[in-house]
Each structure stands twice: as structure tokens, then as C-alpha cells.
C-alpha positions in Angstrom: -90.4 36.1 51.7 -90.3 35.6 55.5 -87.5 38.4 57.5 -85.6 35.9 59.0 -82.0 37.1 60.2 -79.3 35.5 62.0 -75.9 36.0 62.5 -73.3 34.8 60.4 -71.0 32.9 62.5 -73.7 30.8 63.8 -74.5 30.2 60.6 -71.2 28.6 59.7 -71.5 26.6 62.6 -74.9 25.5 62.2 -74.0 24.3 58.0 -71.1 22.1 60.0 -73.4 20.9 62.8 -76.3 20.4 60.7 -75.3 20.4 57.1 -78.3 23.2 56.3 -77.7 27.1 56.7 -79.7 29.2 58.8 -80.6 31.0 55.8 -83.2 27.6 54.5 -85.0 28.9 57.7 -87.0 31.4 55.3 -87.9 27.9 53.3 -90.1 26.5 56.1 -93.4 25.4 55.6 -94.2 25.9 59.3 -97.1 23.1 60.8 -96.9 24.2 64.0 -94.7 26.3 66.8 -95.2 27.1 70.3 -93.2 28.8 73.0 -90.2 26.4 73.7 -90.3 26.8 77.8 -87.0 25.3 78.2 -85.4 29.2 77.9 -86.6 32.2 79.6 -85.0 34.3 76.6 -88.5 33.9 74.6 -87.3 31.1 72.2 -89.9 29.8 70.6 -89.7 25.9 68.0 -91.1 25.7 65.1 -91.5 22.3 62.9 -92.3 21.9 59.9 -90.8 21.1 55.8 -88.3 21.8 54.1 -87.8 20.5 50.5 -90.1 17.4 51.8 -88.3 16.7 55.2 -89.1 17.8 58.6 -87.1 20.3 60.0 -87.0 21.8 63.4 -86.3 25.6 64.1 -85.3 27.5 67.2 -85.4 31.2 67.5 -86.9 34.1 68.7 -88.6 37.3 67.5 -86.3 40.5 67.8 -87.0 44.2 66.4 -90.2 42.7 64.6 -87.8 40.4 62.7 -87.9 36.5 63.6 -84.0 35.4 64.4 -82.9 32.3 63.5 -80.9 30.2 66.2 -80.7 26.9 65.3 -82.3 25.0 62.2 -81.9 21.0 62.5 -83.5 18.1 61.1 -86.5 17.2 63.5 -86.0 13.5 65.5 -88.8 11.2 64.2 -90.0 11.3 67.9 -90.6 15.2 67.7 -92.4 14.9 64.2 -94.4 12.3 65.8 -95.0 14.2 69.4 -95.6 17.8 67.7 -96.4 17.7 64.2 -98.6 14.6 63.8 -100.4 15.6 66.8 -101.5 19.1 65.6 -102.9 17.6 62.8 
């Protein structure tokens, strides 16, 4: 099992956003993440499936434990742009 945390509140709002809790983040079969260089707080992106679909999760690495921030369906353009193209 992966140590992801996150906190709850942005959980809730992330189920209404996104319709998926932070919590599936653990469930990611990660392809490929990088450094995402739009934030200087050390977010990093990872894509990758989840239950067959591609998924797409923000977050950062805090106390040794990686903390989920967002987790999202991933746009067909980013499957296309980061995941097909690290294959």
C-alpha cells in the first residue's frame, strides 16, 4: 500500500468536483510523473490508471509521505501528450 495522505476537507471537495476521493490516489497505477513547474511549492503530476481509466494526480511529497492534492480524470490531450509519449 502506497502512504498517501491528504486532508479531509479537500477530499470532500474533490469527491464533488471530481466524483473520485482522494483516497483512490493509493489505487494508481502510475506510468509516468514529473515535476509539474507550474508551482514553486514542489508539486509534482502523476498519470496513470485507475480501475482502467486514466487519471491524473497532483501532489507533493511531505514528511516522507506523498500528499494528495488533487486526483482528476486525465483530458484525452494529457493521456496523449504525457502518457503515450513515455511509452
Amino acid at each position: 500500500t502506497k502512504m498517501i495522505e491528504f486532508d479531509p476537507e479537500k477530499d470532500r471537495k474533490n469527491i464533488s468536483k471530481h466524483g473520485i476521493s482522494l483516497r483512490r490516489a493509493r489505487d494508481l497505477e502510475v506510468v509516468v510523473h514529473f515535476p509539474d513547474q507550474r508551482f514553486t511549492d514542489g508539486r509534482f503530476r502523476a498519470y496513470g490508471t485507475i480501475d482502467e481509466k486514466y487519471y491524473c494526480l497532483a501532489y507533493v511529497i511531505r514528511n516522507g509521505l506523498i500528499r494528495a492534492i488533487s486526483l482528476r480524470r486525465a483530458h484525452d490531450y494529457e493521456v496523449y501528450d504525457h502518457v503515450k509519449k513515455a511509452h
